[in-house]
C-alpha positions in Angstrom: 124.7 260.4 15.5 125.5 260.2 11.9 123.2 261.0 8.9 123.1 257.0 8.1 122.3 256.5 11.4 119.2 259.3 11.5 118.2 257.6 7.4 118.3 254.1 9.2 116.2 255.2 12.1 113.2 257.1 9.8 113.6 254.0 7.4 112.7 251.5 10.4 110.2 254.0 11.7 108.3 254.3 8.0 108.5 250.8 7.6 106.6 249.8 11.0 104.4 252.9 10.4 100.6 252.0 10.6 98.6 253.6 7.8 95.0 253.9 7.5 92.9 256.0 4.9 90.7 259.0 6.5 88.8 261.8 4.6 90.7 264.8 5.8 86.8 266.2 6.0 86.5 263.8 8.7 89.5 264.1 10.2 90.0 265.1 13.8 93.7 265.5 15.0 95.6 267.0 17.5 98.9 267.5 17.5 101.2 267.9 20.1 104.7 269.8 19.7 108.0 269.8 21.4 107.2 269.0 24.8 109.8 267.7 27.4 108.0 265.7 30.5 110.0 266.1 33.4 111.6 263.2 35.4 109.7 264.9 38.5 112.8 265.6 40.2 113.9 269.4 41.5 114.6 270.5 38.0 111.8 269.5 36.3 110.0 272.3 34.5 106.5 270.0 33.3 105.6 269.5 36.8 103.8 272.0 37.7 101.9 271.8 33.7 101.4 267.9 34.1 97.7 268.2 34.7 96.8 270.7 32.4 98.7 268.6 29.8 97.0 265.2 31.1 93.5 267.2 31.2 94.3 268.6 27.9 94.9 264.7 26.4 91.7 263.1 28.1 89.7 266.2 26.4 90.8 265.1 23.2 90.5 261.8 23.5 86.8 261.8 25.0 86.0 264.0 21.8 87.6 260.8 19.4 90.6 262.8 18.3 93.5 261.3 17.0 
């Protein structure tokens, strides 16, 4: 993939982007980093951290995180 196809791709993305205005004070976010979900087959290395990742989300999300 070329670098004006990666631009194009982060352009569209900004564009369609939803914004809203939060006091970072306020603010309650969780971020998630580099995870691969498996494709549940023999190879797949998520499967056996699936629920700790789903329990992990519904935490969150119970406790309004964004």
């Amino acid at each position: 993939m070329g670098q004006k196809q990666i631009l194009k791709g982060v352009d569209k993305a900004h564009t369609k982007a939803f914004y809203m205005e939060r006091d970072l004070c306020d603010l309650k976010l969780v971020m998630m980093s580099d995870h691969h979900r498996g494709s549940k087959d023999g190879a797949d290395d998520f499967l056996p951290c699936e629920q700790t990742y789903i329990k992990a989300l519904n935490y969150y999300l119970q406790r309004d995180y964004t």
